[in-house]
MARLO-141131 format. One line per 8 residues: number of its first residue (from 0); their letters; for each residue x, y, z of C-alpha. Coordinates in steps of 0.1 Angstrom, whole numbers, always signed. Layout:
<nodes>
NUM) A) X,Y,Z ~ ...
</nodes>
This chain:
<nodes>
0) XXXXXXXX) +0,+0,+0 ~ +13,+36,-9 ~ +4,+64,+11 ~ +14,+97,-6 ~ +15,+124,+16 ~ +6,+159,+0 ~ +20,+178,+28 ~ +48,+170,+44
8) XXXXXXXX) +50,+171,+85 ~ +75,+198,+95 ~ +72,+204,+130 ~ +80,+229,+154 ~ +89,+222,+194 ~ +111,+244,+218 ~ +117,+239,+258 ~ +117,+276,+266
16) XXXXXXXX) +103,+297,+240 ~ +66,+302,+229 ~ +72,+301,+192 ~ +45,+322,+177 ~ +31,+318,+141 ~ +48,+344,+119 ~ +80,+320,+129 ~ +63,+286,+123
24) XXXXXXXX) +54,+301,+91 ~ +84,+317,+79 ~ +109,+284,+84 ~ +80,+263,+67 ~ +83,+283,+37 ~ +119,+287,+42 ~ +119,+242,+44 ~ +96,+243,+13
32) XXXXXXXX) +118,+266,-5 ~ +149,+247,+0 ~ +132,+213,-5 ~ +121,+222,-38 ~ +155,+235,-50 ~ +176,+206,-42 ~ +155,+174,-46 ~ +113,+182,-42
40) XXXXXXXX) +108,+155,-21 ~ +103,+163,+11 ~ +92,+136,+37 ~ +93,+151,+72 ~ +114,+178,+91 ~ +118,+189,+124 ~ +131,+223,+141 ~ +137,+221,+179
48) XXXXXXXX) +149,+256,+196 ~ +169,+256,+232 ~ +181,+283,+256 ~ +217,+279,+263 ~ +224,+311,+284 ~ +219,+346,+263 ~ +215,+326,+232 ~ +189,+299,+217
56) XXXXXXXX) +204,+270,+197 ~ +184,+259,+168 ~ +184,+223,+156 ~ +167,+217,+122 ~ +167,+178,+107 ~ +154,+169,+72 ~ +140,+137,+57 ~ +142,+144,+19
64) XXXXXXXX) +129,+108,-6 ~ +156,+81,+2 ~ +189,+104,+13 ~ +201,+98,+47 ~ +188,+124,+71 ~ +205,+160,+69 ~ +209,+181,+105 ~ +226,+214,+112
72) XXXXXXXX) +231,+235,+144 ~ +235,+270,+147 ~ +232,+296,+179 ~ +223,+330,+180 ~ +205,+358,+201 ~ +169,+359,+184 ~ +148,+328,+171 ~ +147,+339,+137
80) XXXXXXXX) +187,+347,+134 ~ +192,+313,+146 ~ +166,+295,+126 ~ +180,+309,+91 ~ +213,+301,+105 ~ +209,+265,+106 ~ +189,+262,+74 ~ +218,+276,+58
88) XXXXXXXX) +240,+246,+74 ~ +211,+220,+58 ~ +209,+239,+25 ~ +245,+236,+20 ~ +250,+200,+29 ~ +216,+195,+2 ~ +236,+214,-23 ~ +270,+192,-15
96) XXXXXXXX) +250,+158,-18 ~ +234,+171,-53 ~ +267,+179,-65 ~ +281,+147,-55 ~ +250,+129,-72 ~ +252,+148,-104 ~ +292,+149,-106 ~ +291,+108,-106
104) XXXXXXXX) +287,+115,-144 ~ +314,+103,-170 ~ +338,+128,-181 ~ +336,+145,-209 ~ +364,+137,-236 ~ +364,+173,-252 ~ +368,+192,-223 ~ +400,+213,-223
112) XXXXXXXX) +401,+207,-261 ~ +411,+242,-283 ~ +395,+248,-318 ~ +426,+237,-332 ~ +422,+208,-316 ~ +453,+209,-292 ~ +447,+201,-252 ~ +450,+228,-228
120) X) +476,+227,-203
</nodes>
């Protein structure tokens, strides 16, 4: 049986902070955005925010189709800072793993080949 899931659970939790809905909506359009760039398939993700002193530390994890899970960390003063933060960390380690997908390509025979047909050195 296949379940297809139109929306894809992204959920929000934090230990000390109320997190209100202008910032439950802007890192779920933030996820979406990035999920679409990179590889559209979005199964679940999860940001947790904790106080650690003056600063919060924001956790977000991503399930995208069959990759392994993708996490990154950052800290900062205010929720938002933070939250962008570590979707930065995730969208970087999305772009990597594209790369390394798309680079497993054969090379290409003409490259570094002059009109005149001699190789660049």
């Amino acid at each position: 049986m296949i379940v297809k899931v139109d929306t894809p659970l992204i959920t929000f939790e934090s230990n000390n902070h109320d997190i209100g809905d202008a910032l439950r909506q802007h890192g779920r359009s933030e996820i979406e955005k990035m999920a679409e760039k990179y590889f559209d398939r979005l199964i679940s993700a999860s940001v947790h925010f904790k106080e650690e002193g003056i600063t919060t530390r924001c956790s977000v994890t991503v399930q995208m189709g069959g990759l392994p899970i993708i996490s990154g960390e950052a800290s900062a003063k205010h929720l938002r800072f933070a939250l962008d933060q570590a979707l930065d960390k995730v969208a970087t380690r999305l772009r990597r793993m594209k790369r390394e997908l798309r680079e497993d390509k054969p090379a290409r025979l003409d490259k570094g080949v002059l009109p005149d047909g001699s190789r660049v050195r």
